[in-house]
VOGU-3710 file (C-alpha; in Angstrom, 3 decimals, decimal comma):
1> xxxxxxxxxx> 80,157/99,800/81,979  81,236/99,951/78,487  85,144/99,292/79,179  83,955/96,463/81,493  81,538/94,981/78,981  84,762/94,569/76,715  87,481/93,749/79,171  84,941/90,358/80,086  84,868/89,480/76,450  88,155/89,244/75,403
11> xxxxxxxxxx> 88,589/87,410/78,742  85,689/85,282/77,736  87,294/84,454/74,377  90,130/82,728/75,825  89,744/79,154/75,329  89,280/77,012/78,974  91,613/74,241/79,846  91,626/71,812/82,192  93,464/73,674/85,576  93,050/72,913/88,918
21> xxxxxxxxxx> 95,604/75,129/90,093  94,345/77,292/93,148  95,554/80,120/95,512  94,710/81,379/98,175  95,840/84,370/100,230  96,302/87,535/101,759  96,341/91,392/101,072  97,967/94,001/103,445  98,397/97,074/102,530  96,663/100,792/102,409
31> xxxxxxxxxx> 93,254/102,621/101,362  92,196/105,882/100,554  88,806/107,533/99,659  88,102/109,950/96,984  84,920/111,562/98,020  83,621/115,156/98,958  85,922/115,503/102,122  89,228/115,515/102,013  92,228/115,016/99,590  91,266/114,766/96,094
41> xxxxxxxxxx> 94,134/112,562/95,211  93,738/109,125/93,405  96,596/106,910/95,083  97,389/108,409/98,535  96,527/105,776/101,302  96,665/106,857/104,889  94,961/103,866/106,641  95,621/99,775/107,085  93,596/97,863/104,767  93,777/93,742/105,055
51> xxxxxxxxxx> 91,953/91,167/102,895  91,910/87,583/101,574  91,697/86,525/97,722  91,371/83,484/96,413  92,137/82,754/92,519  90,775/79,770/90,239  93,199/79,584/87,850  91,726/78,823/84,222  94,183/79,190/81,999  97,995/80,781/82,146
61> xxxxxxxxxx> 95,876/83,653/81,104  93,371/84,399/83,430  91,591/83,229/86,632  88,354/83,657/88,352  89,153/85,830/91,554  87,031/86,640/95,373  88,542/88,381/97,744  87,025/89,744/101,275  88,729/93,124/102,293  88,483/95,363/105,540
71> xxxxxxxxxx> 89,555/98,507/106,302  88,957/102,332/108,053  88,112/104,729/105,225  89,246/108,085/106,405  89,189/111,690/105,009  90,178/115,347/106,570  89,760/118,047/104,623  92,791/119,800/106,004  94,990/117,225/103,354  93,381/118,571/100,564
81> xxxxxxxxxx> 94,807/121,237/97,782  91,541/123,137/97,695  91,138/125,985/99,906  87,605/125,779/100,514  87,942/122,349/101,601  90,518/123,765/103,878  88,749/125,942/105,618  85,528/124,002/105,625  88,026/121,645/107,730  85,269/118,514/107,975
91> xxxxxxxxxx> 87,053/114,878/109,098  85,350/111,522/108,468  86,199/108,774/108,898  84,328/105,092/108,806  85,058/101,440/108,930  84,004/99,507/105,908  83,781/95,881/104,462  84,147/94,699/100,678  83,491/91,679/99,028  84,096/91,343/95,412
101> xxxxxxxxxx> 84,140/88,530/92,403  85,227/88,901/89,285  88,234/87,855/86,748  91,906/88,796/86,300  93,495/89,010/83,168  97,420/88,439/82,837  98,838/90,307/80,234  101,830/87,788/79,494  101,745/83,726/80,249  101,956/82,993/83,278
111> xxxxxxxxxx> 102,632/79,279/84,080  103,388/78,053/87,510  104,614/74,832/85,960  107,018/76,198/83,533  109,971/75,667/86,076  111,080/79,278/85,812  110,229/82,157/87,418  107,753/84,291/85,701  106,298/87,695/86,001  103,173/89,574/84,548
121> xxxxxxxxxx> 101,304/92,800/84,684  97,698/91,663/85,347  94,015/93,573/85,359  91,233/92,421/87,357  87,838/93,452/87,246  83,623/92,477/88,543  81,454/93,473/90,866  81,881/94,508/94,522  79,424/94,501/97,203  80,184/97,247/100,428
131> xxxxxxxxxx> 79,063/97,617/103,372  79,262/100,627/105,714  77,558/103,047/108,406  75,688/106,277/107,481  76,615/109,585/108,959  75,979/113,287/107,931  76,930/116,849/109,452  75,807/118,473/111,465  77,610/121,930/112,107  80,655/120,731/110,730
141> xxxxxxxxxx> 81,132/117,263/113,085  80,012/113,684/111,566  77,136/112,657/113,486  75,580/108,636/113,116  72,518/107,708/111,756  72,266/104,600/113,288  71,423/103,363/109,906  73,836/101,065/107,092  74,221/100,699/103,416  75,382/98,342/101,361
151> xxxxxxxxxx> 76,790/99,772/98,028  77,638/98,340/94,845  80,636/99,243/92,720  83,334/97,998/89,517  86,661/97,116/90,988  89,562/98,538/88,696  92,863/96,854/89,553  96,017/97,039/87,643  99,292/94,923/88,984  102,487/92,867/89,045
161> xxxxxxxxxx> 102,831/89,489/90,033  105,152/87,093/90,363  106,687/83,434/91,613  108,054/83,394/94,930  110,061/81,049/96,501  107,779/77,576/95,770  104,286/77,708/95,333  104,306/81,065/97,043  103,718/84,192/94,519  103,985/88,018/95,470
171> xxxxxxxxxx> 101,989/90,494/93,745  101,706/94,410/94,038  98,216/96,034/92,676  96,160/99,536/93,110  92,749/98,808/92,905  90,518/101,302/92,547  86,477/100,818/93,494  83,743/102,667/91,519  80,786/103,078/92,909  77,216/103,877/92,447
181> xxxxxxxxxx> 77,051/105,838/95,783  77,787/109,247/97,113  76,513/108,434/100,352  79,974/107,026/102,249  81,524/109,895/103,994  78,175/111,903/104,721  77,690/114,452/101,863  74,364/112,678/100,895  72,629/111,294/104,511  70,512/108,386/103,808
191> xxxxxxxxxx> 67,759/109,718/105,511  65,822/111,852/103,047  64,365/114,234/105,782  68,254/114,811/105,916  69,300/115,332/103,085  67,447/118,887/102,012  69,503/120,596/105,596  72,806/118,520/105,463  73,688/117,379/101,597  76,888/118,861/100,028
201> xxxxxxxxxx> 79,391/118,362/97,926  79,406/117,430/93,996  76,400/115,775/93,353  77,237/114,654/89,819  80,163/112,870/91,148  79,532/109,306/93,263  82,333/108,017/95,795  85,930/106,292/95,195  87,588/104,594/97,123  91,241/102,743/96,574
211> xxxxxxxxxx> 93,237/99,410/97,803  97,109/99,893/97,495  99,392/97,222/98,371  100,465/93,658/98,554  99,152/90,428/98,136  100,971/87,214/98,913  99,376/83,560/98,044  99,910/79,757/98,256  99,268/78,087/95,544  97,889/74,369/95,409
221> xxxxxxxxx> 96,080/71,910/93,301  96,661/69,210/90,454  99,250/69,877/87,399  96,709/71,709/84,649  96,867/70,701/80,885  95,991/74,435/79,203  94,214/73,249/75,881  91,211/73,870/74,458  88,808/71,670/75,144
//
């Protein structure tokens, strides 16, 4: 919370102009979790993820940002590096839906009415919202509750964008979720009469999860003056 607190303020410092520059678009690329089944590794995706963003751009600095994102989070122990997982050999897998707000932060100018191309890294961060299907397991097989969750989590994306062809711009970004939840791919059942018999895993560790890929938008709106106001 502390590294978000300060990424918001320096974004906060940055005097508002005038824009009225918009985009809207689409992501399409790959996810991955990072939980207590399966591969332990932080950018590996191994299903389809899509989504839609749409950016307010405030400044040639940063925008406010939503974006709606669906995809099958899937695990199987048998990927993994560590041999107990290996032989524990569990396989989850569930479909989940994201929504998230928050703001992106270009690291260099990035004016769509300079009449050149441009390119930036860019960080985004906020809040994200989750929602999925609870399972446990039960002698090794994931097994429904019949019950959902929705879970709450920091969104931690780093990428590169850029101006494509006109008023079209092409980005590539890993964004990694945060959450404060353990309870995605089973090793904490929701129920509590559950969780005594069927918990595992690290419990001092809550769940990851990670969007890899591309995003593509259209950009439209009046020309902005950037000044201070």
């Amino acid at each position: 919370m502390r590294h978000l607190a300060i990424v918001l303020i320096i974004i906060l410092s940055i005097p508002y102009g005038h824009a009225q520059i918009h985009e809207l678009g689409v992501f399409v690329g790959g996810s991955n979790l990072i939980g207590d089944v399966g591969a332990t590794d932080y950018i590996s995706p191994n299903q389809l993820a899509l989504g839609g963003l749409y950016k307010w751009n405030r400044s040639p600095r940063h925008s406010w940002r939503a974006s709606l994102m669906y995809t099958k989070l899937k695990a199987d122990d048998s990927k993994s590096d560590d041999p107990r997982r290996i032989q524990r050999d569990y396989v989850f897998a569930s479909r989940i839906l994201e929504a998230s707000a928050g703001m992106e932060f270009n690291f260099f100018d990035f004016d769509l009415h300079s009449g050149k191309n441009v390119i930036t890294p860019y960080l985004y961060t906020g809040l994200s919202i989750a929602y999925h299907k609870n399972y446990y397991f039960n002698a090794g097989v994931q097994t429904a509750e019949n019950t959902s969750s929705l879970i709450y989590g920091i969104p931690l994306v780093l990428g590169v964008k850029t101006t494509f062809i006109d008023k079209l711009i092409l980005g590539f970004e890993v964004g990694a979720r945060t959450t404060f939840s353990d309870e995605i791919e089973g090793s904490v059942p929701d129920s509590e009469s559950k969780q005594a018999l069927y918990r595992f895993g690290n419990i001092n560790n809550n769940d990851w999860y990670v969007f890899t890929g591309i995003t593509l938008t259209y950009t439209f709106g009046i020309k902005p003056c950037y000044c201070a106001n």
